[in-house]
C-alpha positions in Angstrom: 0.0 0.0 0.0 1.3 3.3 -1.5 0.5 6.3 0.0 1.7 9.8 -2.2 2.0 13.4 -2.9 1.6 14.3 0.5 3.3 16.0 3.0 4.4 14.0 5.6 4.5 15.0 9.5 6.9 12.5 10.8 7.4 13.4 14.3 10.4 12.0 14.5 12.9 13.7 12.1 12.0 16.9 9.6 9.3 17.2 7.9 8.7 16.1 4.3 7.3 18.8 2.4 5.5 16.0 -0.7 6.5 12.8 0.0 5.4 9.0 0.0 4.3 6.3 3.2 5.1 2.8 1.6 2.8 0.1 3.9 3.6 -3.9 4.3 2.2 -6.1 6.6 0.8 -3.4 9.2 3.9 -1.8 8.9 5.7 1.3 7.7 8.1 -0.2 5.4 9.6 3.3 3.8 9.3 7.4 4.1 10.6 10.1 1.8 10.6 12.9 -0.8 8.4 12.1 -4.1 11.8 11.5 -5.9 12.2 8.7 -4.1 8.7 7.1 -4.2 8.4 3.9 -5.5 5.3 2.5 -7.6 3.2 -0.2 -6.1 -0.3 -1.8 -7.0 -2.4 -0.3 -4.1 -1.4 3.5 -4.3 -3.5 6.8 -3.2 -2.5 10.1 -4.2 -2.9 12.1 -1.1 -2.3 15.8 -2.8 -3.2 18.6 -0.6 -3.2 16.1 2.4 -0.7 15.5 5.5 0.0 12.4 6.7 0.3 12.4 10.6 1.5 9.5 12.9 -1.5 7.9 14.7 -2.5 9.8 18.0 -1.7 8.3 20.9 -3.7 9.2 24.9 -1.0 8.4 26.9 -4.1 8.2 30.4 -7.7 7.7 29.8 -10.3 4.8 31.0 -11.2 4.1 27.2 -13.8 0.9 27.7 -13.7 1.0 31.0 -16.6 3.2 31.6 -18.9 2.3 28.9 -20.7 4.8 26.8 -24.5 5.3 27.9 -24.4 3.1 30.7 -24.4 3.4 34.5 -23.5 0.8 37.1 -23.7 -2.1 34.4 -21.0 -0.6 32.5 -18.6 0.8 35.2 -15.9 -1.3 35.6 -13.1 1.4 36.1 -13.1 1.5 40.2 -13.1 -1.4 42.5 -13.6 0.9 45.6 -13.9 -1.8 48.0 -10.2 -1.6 49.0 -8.1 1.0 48.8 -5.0 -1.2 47.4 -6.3 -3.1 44.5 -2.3 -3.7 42.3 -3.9 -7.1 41.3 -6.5 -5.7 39.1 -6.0 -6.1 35.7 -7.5 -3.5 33.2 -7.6 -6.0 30.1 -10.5 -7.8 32.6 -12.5 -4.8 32.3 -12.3 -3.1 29.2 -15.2 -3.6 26.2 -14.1 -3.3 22.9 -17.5 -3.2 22.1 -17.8 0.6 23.5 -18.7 2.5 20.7 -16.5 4.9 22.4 -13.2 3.2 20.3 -15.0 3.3 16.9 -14.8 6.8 17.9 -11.6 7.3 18.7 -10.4 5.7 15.7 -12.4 7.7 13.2 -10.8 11.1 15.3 -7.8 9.0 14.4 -6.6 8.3 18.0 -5.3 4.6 17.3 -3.5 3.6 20.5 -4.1 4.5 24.4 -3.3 3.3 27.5 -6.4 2.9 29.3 -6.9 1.2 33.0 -8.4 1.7 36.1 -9.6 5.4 37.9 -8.2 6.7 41.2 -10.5 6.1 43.8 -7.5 4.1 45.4 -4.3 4.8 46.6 -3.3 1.5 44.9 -5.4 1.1 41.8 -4.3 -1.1 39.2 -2.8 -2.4 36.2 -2.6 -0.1 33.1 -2.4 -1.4 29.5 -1.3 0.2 26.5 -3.4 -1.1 23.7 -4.8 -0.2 20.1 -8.3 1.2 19.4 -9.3 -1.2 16.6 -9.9 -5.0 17.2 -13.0 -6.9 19.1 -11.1 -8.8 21.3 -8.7 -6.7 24.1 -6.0 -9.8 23.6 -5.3 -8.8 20.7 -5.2 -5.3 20.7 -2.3 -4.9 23.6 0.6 -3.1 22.7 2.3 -3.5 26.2 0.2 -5.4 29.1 0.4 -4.5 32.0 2.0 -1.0 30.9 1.9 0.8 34.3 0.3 0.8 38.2 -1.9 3.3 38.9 -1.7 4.9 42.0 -3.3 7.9 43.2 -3.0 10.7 45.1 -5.1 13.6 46.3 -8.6 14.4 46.9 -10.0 10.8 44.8 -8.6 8.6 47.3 -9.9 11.0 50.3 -13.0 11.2 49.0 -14.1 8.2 48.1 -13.1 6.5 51.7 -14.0 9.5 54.4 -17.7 8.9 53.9 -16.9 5.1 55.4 -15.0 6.2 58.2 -12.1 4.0 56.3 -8.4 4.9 55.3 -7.6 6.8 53.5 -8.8 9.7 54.7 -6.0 12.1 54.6 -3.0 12.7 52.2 -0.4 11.0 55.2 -2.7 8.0 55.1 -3.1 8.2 51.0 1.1 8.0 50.8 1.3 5.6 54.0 -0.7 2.7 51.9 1.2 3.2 48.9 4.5 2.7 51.1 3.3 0.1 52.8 2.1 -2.0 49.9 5.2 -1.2 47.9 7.4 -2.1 51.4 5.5 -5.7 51.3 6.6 -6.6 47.7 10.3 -5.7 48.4 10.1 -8.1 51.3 7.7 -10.5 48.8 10.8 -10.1 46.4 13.5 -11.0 49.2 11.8 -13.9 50.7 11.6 -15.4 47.1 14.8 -15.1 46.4 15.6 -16.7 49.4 13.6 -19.6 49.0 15.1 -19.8 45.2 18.6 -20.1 46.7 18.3 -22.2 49.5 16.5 -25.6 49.2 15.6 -25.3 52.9 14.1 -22.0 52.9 10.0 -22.2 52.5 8.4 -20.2 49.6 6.6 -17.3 50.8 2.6 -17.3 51.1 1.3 -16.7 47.8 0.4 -13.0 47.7 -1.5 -11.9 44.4 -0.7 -8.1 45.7 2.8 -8.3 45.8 4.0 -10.1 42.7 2.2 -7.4 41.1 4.1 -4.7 42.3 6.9 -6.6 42.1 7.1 -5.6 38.1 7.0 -2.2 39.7 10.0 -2.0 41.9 12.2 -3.9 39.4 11.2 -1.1 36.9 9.4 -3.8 34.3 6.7 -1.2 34.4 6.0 2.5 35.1 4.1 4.1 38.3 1.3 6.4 36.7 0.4 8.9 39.5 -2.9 10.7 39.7 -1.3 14.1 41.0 -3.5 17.3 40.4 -2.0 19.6 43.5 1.6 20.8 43.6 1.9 19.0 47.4 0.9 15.4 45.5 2.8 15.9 42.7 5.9 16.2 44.7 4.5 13.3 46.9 4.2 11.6 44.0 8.0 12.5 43.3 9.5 11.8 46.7 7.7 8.3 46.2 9.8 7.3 43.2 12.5 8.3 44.6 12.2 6.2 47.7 11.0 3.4 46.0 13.5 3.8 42.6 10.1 3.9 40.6 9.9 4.9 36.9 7.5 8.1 37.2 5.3 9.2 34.9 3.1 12.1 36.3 -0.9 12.0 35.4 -2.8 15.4 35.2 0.2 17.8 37.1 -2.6 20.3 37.3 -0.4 22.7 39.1 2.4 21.5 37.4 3.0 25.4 35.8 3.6 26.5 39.4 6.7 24.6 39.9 7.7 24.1 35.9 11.2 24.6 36.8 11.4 22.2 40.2 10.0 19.4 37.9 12.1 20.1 34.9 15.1 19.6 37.2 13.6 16.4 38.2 13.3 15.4 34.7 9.4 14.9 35.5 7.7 13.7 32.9 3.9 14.9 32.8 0.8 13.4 31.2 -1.4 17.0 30.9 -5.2 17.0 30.8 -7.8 16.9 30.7 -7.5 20.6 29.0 -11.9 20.6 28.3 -13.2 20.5 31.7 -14.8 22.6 34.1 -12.9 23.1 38.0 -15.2 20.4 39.8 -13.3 19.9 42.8 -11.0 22.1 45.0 -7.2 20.6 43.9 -8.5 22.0 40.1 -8.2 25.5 41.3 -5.4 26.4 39.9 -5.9 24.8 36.6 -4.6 26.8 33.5 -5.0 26.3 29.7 -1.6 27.3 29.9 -0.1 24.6 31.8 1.2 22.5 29.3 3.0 25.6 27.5 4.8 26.1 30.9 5.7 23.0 31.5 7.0 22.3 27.9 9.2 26.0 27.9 10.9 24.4 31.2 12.0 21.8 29.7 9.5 19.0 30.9 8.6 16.3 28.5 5.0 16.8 28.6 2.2 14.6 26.4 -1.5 16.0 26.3 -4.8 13.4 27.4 -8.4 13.6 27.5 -8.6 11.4 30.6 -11.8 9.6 28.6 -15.0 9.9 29.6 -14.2 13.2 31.5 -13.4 14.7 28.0 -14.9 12.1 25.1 -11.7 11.0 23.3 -12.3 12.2 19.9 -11.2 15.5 21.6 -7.9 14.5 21.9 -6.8 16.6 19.0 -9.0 19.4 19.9 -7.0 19.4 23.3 -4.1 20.2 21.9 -5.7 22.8 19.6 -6.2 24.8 23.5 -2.6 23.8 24.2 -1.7 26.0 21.1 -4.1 28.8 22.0 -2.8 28.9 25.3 1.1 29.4 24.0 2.2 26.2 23.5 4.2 25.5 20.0 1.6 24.1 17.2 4.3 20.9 16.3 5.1 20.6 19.6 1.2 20.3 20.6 1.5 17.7 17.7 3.5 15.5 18.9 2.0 16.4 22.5 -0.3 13.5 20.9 2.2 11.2 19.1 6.3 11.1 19.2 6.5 12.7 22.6 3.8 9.9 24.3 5.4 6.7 22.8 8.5 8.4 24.2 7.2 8.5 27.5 5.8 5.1 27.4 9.0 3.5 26.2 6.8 2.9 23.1 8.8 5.0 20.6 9.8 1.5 18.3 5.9 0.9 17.8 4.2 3.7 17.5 4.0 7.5 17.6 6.8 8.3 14.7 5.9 7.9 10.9 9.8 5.8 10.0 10.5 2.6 9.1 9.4 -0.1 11.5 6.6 1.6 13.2 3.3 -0.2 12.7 1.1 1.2 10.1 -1.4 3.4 12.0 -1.8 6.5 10.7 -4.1 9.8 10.4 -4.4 11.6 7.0 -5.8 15.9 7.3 -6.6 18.2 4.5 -6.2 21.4 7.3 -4.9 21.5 10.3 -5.2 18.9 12.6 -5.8 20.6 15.8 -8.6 22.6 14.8 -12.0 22.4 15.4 -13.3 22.4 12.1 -11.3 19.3 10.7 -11.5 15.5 11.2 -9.2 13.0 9.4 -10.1 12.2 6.2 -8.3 8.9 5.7 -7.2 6.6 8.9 -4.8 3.9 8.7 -5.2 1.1 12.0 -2.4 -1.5 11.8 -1.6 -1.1 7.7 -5.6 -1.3 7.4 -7.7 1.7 5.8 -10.3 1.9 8.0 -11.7 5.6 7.2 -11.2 7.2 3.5 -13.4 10.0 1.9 
């Protein structure tokens, strides 16, 4: 498959002004300038079109709270216990949401998508693709990250029991506490692995999940809106040696400099939303501007349902309103996510070896008036005029 005459938005290197995207086996096979292109049986001349790597939602509960639906559908909070690592996201999600037909058309192709933060201890987050009818085999990386959460969530949604958590010391303390237990889970199996006579430790579903966590085999996702959690969140990883990714960093643009010497990285969003709660006080349009000028490596998410994914180009339209660079807002929703995800060989780049999902715009991407005209899901044309 032969796309041509079009310019092509890499993300990862210069753009090509009118150029060619050759397609074999879901996969990008070759990029360049129309001198280059070669001829193949399935072509499309794409002239007066851009070609744009897929966008990526790097935090959202896509099929996790199904469209339309109230209890029957909610699958995204198991607010019975306020340390859940156990829980697996591909048990919960529904393809069948008509929530990823959506997202595809809007040309948002891969996400990671997992539980919510009512607990301090949440879950397993998966990155997976938005096309497919069974969640097995749509996973790019399963489990991609634990999601932990800090803040008012976690406060909220135990106080009303007269349960912990019910402050922020209490929020961090079970967060320590479970991550303490699978360093000692780790240690005792060891032990029992190198001595014959040493008993295997009780079998402890908890643990061996966060066990991926502190050997760094998978991120920590914190839910941080207020500049106190976020650098919770921050003195956490450090402790514990996690690999941080920050979700939300409401306040991040009052400390952009703190977290850029921290080398935070900062999933932003959602930028549509009303201030609902008190630790959304301080929320600006401007915040991933800020936080990108600082030198923070910052991606841009709807945080589905609160915003309805299709808006995650729309998002970043307000990102470039607000101040921040229009390419950088673009790749806000491609090459700068995969980065962050450790995804950067799959997806998120329009090169060589990256699968084959892409999103094809007449205008400007990130404005309201445009949708994608073509989209490519895995080397499939799956929307065309």
């Amino acid at each position: 498959m032969l796309f041509y005459n079009a310019g092509i938005f890499t993300a990862c290197s210069k753009a090509i002004k009118n150029g060619y995207v050759l397609i074999r086996d879901g996969r990008i096979i070759d990029v360049g300038p129309m001198e280059f292109c070669p001829k193949d049986s399935e072509s499309y001349d794409l002239s007066g079109m851009t070609v744009y790597p897929g966008f990526i939602d790097a935090h959202c509960h896509l099929g996790m709270w199904e469209d339309g639906l109230s209890f029957e559908g909610d699958d995204g909070n198991e607010d019975t216990d306020p340390a859940t690592p156990h829980l697996r996201a591909i048990d919960a999600i529904n393809p069948g949401d008509r929530c990823f037909k959506e997202a595809l058309e809007a040309g948002v192709t891969a996400v990671v998508t997992g539980p919510g933060s009512a607990n301090p201890v949440a879950g397993q987050m998966v990155a997976i693709k938005t096309y497919g009818d069974r969640v097995d085999d749509m996973i790019i990386e399963a489990p991609m990250a634990m999601k932990f959460a800090l803040g008012e969530n976690p406060k909220n949604t135990y106080h009303g029991r007269d349960e912990a958590p019910t402050t922020r010391m209490a929020t961090a303390a079970i967060i320590r506490e479970q991550l303490k237990k699978a360093q000692r889970y780790q240690r005792d199996l060891l032990a029992s692995e190198e001595d014959e006579e040493t008993d295997e430790p009780e079998i402890d579903v908890k643990s061996e999940a966060l066990a991926a966590v502190i050997d760094g085999r998978i991120q920590a996702h914190f839910h941080a809106h207020r500049s106190d959690d976020i650098f919770t969140a921050i003195r956490l990883a450090k402790e514990y040696d996690l690999d941080l990714v920050l979700i939300h960093c409401t306040e991040g643009h009052l400390n952009a400099e703190k977290l850029a010497a921290e080398k935070a990285r900062a999933v932003v969003g959602p930028l549509i939303c009303t201030r609902t709660k008190p630790e959304l006080s301080n929320e600006r349009d401007e915040n991933a501007a800020i936080l990108k000028k600082a030198g923070v490596e910052v991606a841009i998410c709807t945080d589905h349902p609160e915003v309805p994914i299709q808006y995650l180009a729309l998002s970043a339209g307000i990102a470039v309103r607000a101040g921040m660079d229009h390419d950088d807002a673009v790749r806000a929703i491609t090459s700068v996510p995969a980065k962050i995800l450790g995804l950067s060989d799959r997806i998120g780049s329009i090169a060589p070896g990256r699968d084959a999902d892409l999103a094809i715009f007449k205008g400007d991407p990130l404005s309201v008036y445009e949708q994608p005209v073509w989209v490519v899901a895995g080397g499939k044309i799956v929307k065309k005029p």
